[in-house]
Every structure is written in C-alpha cells, then in structure tokens.
C-alpha positions as a LaTeX table, in Angstrom:
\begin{tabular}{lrrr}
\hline
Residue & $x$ (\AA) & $y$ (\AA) & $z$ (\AA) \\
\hline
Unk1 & 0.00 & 0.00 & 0.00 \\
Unk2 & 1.18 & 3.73 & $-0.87$ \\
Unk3 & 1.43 & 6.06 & 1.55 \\
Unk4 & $-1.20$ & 8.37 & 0.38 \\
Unk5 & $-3.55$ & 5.22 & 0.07 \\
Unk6 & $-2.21$ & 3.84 & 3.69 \\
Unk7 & $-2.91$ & 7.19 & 5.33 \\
Unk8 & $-6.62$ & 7.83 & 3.61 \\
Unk9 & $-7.25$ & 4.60 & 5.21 \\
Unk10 & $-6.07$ & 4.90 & 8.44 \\
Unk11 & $-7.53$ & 8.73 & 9.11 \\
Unk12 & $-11.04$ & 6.88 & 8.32 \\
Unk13 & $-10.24$ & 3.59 & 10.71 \\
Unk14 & $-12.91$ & 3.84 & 13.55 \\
Unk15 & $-11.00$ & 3.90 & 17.03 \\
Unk16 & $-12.60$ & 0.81 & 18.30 \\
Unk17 & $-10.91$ & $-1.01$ & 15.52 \\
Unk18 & $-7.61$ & 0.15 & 16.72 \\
Unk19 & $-7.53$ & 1.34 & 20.68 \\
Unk20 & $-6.21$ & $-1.02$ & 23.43 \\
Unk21 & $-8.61$ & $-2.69$ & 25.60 \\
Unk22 & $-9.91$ & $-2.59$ & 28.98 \\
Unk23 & $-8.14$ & $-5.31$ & 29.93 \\
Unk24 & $-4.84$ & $-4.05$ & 28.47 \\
Unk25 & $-4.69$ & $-0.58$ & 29.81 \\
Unk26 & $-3.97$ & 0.52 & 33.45 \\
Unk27 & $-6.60$ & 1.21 & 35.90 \\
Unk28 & $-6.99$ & 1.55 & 39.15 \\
Unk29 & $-10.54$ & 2.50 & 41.49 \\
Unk30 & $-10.80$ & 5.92 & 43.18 \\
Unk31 & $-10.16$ & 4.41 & 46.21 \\
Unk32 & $-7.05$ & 2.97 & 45.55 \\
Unk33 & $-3.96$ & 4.11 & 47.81 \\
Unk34 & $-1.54$ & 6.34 & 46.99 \\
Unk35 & 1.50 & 4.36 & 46.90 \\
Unk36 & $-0.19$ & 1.79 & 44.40 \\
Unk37 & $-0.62$ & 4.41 & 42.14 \\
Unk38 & 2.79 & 5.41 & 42.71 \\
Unk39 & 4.19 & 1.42 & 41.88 \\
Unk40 & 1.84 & 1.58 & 38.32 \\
Unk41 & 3.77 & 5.05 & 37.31 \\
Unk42 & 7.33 & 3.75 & 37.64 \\
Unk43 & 6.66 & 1.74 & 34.24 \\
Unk44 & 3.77 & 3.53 & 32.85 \\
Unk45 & 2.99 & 7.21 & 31.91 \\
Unk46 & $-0.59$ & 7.58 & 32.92 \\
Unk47 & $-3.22$ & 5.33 & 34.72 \\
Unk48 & $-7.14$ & 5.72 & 34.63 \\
Unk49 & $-9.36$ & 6.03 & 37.69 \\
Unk50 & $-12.60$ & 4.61 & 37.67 \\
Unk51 & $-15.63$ & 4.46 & 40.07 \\
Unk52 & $-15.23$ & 0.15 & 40.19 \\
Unk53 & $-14.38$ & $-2.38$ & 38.06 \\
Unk54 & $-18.12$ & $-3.50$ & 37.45 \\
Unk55 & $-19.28$ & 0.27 & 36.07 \\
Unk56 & $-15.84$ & 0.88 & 34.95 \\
Unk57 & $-17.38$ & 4.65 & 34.97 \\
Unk58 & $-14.60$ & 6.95 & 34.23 \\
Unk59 & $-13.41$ & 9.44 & 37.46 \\
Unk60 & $-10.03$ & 11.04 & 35.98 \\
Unk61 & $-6.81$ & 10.54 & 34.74 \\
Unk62 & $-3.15$ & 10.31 & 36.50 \\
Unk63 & $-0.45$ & 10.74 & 34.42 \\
Unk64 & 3.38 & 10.42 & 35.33 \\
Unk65 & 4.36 & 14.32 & 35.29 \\
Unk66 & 1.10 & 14.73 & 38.13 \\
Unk67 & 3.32 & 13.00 & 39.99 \\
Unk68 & 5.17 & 16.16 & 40.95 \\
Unk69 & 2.07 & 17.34 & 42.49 \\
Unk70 & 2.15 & 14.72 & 44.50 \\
Unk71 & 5.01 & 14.94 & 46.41 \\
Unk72 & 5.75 & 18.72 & 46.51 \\
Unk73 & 4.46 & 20.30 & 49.73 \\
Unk74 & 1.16 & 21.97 & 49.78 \\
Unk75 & 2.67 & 25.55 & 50.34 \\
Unk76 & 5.23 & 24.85 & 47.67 \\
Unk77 & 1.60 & 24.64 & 45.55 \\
Unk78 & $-0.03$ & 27.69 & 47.11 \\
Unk79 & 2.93 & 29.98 & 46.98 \\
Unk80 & 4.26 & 29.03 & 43.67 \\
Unk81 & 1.16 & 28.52 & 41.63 \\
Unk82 & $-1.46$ & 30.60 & 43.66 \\
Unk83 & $-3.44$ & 27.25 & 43.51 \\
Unk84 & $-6.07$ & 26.55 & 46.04 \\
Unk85 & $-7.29$ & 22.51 & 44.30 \\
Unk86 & $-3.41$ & 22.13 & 43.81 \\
Unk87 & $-2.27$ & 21.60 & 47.69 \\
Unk88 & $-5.11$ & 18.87 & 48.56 \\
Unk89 & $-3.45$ & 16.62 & 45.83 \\
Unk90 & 0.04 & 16.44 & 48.04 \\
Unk91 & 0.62 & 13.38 & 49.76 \\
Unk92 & 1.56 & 15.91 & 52.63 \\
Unk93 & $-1.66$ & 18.06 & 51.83 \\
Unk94 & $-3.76$ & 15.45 & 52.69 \\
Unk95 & $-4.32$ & 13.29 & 49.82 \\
Unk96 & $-4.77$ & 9.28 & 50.19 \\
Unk97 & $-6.12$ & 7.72 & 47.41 \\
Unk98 & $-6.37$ & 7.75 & 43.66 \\
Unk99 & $-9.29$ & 9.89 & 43.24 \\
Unk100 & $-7.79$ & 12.39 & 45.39 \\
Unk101 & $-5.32$ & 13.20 & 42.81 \\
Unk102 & $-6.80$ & 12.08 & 39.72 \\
Unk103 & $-7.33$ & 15.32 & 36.82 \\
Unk104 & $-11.06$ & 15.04 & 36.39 \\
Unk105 & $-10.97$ & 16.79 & 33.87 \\
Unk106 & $-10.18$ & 14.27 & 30.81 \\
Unk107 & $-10.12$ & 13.94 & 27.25 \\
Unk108 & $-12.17$ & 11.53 & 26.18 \\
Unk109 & $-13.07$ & 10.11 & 22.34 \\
Unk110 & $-15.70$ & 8.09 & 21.18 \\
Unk111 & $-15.03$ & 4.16 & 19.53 \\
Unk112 & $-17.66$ & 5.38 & 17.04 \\
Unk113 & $-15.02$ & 8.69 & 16.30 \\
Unk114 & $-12.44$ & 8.12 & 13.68 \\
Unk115 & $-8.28$ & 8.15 & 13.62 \\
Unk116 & $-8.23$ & 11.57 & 11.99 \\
Unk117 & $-10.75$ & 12.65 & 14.94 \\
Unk118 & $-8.69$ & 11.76 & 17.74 \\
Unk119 & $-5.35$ & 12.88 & 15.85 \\
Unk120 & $-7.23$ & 16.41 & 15.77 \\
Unk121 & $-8.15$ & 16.21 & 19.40 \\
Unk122 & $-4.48$ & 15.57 & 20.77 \\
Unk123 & $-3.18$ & 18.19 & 18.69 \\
Unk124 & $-5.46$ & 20.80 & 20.02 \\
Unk125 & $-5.17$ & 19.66 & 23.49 \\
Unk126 & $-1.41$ & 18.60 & 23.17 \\
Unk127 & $-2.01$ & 15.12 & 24.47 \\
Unk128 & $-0.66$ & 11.96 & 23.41 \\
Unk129 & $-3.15$ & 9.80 & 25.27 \\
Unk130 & $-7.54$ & 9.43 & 25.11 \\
Unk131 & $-9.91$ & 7.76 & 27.10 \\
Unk132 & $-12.01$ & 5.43 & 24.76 \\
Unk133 & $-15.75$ & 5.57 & 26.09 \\
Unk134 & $-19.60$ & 4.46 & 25.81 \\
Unk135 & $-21.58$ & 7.00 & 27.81 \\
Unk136 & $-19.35$ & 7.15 & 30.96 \\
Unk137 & $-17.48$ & 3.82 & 30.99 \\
Unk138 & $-13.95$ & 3.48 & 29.86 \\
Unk139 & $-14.02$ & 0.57 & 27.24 \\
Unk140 & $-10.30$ & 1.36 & 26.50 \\
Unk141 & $-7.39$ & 4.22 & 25.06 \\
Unk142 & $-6.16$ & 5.34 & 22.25 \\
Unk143 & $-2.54$ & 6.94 & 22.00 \\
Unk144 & 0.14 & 8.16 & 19.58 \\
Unk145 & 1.96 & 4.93 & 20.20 \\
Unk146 & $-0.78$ & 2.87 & 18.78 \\
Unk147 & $-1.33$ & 5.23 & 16.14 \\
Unk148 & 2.24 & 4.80 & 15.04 \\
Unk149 & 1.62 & 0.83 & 15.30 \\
Unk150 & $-0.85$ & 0.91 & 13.42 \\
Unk151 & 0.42 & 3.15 & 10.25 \\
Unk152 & 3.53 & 1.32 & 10.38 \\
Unk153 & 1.56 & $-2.29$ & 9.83 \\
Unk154 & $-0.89$ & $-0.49$ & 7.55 \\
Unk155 & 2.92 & 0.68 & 5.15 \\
Unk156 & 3.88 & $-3.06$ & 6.53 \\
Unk157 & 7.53 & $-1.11$ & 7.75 \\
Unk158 & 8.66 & $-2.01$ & 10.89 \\
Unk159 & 7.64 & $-5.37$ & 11.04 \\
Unk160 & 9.03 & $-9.18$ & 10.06 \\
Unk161 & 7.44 & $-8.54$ & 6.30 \\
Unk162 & 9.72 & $-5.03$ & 6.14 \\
Unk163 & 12.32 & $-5.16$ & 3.49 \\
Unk164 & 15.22 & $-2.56$ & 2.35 \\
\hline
\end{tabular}
C-alpha cells in the first residue's frame, strides 16, 4: 500500500478497531492508595481512575508528570502557583487515594469517532493519550503509540514482512 492510500485509510479507521482494551490498559478505582498508584507510574505514563471495576465509569486521569504534584508540599503549591485545588493533591496536603489526585478533567473520544478525529483532538489539546468511552465507561485508550503501530503495519515497515 502507498502512503497516500495507507494514510486515507487509516484517518477513516474507527478507534474501536484500533484502541487497546480494557483489559490491556492501566486502571486503578478511586479508592485505591496512593503508593499503588505510585508502583503503576514507575513503568507507565498515565493510569485511569474509575468508580469500580463493574461500572468501569470513568473518574479522571493520573499521568506520570502529576506526579510532581504529589510529592511537593502543599505551600510549595499555594505559593508558587497561587493554587487553592493544587495543595489537597500532596501526599503531605492530605491526599490518600487515587481519586484524590486524579485530573477530572479528561479527554475523552468516542469508539464510534475516527483516527483523523482523535489525531485532531491531541493536537489541540497537546495530548498523546484518550480515554475510549460508551456514555461514561472506559471501554479502552487510544494513544500516539498505537497510532504509530498501526500506520507502520498499515505501510507493513517495521515489522518481520519489512524489506530494504
């Protein structure tokens, strides 16, 4: 496939045909501790938070540079930033669990929505990472990284079949 062809047909591939899964993806509850959350991000660069694992209803998003927030002091975050949500998500500030420190605010994409859709939405947002949902369950992500995957196997480069 030419590249013009490969990349008309991967800006029209529906997400749910490329994201990773539930089962595939880190999550953790709302209630889960601190230093759990802490173990995940020394080998990945987010994590969801959900409600539970039955609903799997989204609650936020911790990704590795949050982790800053974390373990500064809270008047490090009041003084510096002029912050008043900032200090409650220091370990020192109070904060215990996952949902404490979880950005609620998240980006989130349709399976329905297509490649060139969520490419659009990181660039705005400058965000290499989107929740994949139905109504307000996570059903999986879709980032840059599996975007890349998937053009490369699409130009078959990168791969066993790849040949100078």
């Amino acid at each position: 496939m030419d590249v013009e062809s490969a990349l008309q047909h991967f800006h029209s591939m529906k997400i749910s045909n490329v994201m990773s899964g539930p089962g595939s993806i880190p999550v953790v509850t709302d209630d889960t501790d601190i230093i759990s959350v802490l173990k995940i991000l020394r080998t990945r660069h987010h994590v969801w938070v959900v409600r539970d694992r039955e609903s799997m209803e989204l609650v936020g998003i911790i990704r590795y540079m949050d982790v800053i927030d974390v373990l500064l002091p809270p008047d490090v975050h009041r003084f510096k930033l002029g912050m008043t949500s900032k200090p409650m998500k220091s370990l020192l500030g109070g904060a215990t669990t996952a949902g404490d420190v979880a950005e609620k605010q998240v980006l989130t994409i349709g399976g329905e929505e297509t490649v060139l859709d969520a490419l659009i939405k990181m660039r705005k947002y400058r965000v290499q990472v989107l929740a994949v949902v139905e109504g307000e369950r996570l059903v999986g992500e879709i980032s840059l990284r599996i975007l890349i995957d998937e053009l490369l196997r699409l130009l078959r480069v990168g791969g066993p079949q790849w040949k100078q």
